[in-house]
C-alpha positions in Angstrom: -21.8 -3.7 -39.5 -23.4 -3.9 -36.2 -26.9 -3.9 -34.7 -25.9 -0.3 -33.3 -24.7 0.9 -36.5 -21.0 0.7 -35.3 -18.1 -0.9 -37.4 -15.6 -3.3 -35.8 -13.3 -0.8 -36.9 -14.5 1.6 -34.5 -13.2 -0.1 -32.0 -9.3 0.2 -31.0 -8.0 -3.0 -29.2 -4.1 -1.8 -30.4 -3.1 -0.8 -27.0 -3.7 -3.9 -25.1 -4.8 -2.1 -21.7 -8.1 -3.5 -20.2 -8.9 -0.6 -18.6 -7.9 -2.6 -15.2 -7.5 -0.9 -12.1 -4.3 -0.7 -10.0 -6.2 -1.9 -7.1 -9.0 -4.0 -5.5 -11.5 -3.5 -2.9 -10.9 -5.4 0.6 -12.9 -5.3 3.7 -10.2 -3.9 6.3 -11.3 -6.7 8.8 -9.2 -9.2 6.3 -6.4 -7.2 6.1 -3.3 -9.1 7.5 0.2 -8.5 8.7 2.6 -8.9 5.5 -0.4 -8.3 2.7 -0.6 -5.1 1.1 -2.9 -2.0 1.0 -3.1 1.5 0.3 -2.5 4.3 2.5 -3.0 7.6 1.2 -2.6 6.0 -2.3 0.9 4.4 -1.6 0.9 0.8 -2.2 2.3 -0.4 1.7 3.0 -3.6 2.9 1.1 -3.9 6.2 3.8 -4.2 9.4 1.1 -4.2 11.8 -2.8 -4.5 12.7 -4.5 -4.2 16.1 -8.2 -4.1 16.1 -10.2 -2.5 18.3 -13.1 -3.7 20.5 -16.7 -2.3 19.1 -17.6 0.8 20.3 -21.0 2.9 20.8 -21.3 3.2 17.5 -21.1 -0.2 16.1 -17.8 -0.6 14.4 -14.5 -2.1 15.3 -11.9 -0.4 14.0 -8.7 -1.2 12.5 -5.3 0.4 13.2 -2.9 -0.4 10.1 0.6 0.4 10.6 2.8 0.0 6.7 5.6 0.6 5.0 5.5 1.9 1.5 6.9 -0.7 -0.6 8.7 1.7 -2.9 10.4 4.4 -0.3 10.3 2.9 2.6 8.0 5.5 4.5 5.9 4.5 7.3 2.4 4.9 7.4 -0.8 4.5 9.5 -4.3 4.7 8.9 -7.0 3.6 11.3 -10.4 1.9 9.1 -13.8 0.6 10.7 -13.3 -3.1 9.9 -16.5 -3.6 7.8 -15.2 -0.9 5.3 -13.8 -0.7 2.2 -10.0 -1.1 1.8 -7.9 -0.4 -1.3 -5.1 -3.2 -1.9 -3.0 -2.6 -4.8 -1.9 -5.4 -7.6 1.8 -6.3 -6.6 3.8 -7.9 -8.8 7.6 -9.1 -8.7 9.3 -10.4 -11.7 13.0 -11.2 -12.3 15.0 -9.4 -14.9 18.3 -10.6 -16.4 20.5 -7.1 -16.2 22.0 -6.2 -19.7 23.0 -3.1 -19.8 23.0 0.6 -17.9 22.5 3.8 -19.6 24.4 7.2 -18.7 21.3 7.9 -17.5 20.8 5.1 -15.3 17.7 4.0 -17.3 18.5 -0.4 -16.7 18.3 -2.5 -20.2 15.9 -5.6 -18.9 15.5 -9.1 -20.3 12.7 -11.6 -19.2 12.7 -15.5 -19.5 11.0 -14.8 -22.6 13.4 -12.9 -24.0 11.4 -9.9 -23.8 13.5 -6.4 -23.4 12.2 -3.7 -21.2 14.3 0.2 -20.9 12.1 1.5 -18.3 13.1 1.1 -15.5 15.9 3.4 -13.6 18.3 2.4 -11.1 16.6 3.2 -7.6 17.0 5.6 -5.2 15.8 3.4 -2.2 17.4 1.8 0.1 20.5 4.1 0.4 23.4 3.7 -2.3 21.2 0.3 -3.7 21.3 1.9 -7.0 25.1 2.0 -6.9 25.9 -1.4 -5.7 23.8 -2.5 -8.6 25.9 -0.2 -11.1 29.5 -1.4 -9.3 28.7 -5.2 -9.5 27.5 -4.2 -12.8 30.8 -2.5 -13.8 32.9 -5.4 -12.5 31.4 -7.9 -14.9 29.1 -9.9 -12.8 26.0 -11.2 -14.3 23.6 -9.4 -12.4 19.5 -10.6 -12.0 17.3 -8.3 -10.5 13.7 -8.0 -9.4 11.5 -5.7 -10.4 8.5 -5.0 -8.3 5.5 -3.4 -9.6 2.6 -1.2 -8.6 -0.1 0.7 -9.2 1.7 1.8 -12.6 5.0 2.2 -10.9 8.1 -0.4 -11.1 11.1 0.0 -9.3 14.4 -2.8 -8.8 13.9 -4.2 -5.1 16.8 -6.8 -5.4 19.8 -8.4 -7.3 21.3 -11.5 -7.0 24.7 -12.8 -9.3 22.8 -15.1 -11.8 23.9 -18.8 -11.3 26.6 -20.3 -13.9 25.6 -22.6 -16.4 22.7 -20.8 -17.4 
């Protein structure tokens, strides 16, 4: 038992979530072309940034031009450059392809050996989803990359996995 009373039982470590946020604050100023950051809470990868001259009122602003990383969307958001910028955690990780369900839910193996059944077949770019499913069909050995953010993971890419592997 503890100072406070408390057990160690009372607390629940099972899940293995940190509590960790999806992003991280940035000041806009160090922002650059091909990072990422958050525009109306989609994670974007930043196309372009022009920064204007100080005004009146003290601040130079920041005019951010980004594509959202998972649709494709453009967006644009204008920031003073000493504030406070949200940039989301990216990560890309490559998945050996095992299998496709009817419902197009993708069957995912790590290096590890790990197996993930998350992930659906995606929408974005245009008819990507079916090329992945067609190569798939004809018996290629398919990797794919998964990219993920801000709790969401979508397949950005696939390559035919290299013989002798």
């Amino acid at each position: 038992m503890a100072e406070d009373g408390k057990t160690v039982d009372d607390y629940d470590f099972s899940t293995g979530d940190a509590g960790s946020s999806h992003v991280f604050n940035s000041e806009a100023g160090q922002i650059r072309v091909g990072g990422y950051m958050c525009i109306k809470d989609h994670p974007c990868k930043v196309s372009s940034v022009s920064t204007s001259k100080t005004g009146k009122h003290g601040h130079a602003k920041c005019n951010f031009t980004a594509i959202d990383i998972f649709t494709g969307k453009k967006y644009e958001d204008i920031i003073p450059s000493t504030h406070t910028a949200h940039v989301p955690f990216v990560v890309r990780k490559e998945y050996t392809l095992m299998d496709i369900s009817t419902d197009n839910f993708c069957s995912l193996m790590d290096e590890e050996g790990n197996v993930r059944e998350d992930v659906t077949l995606p929408d974005y770019p245009d008819n990507f989803g079916r090329e992945i499913k067609s190569a798939f069909e004809e018996g290629k050995s398919l990797v794919v990359s998964v990219l993920s953010a801000m709790g969401h993971d979508q397949i950005i890419a696939m390559k035919e996995e290299a013989e002798g592997k």
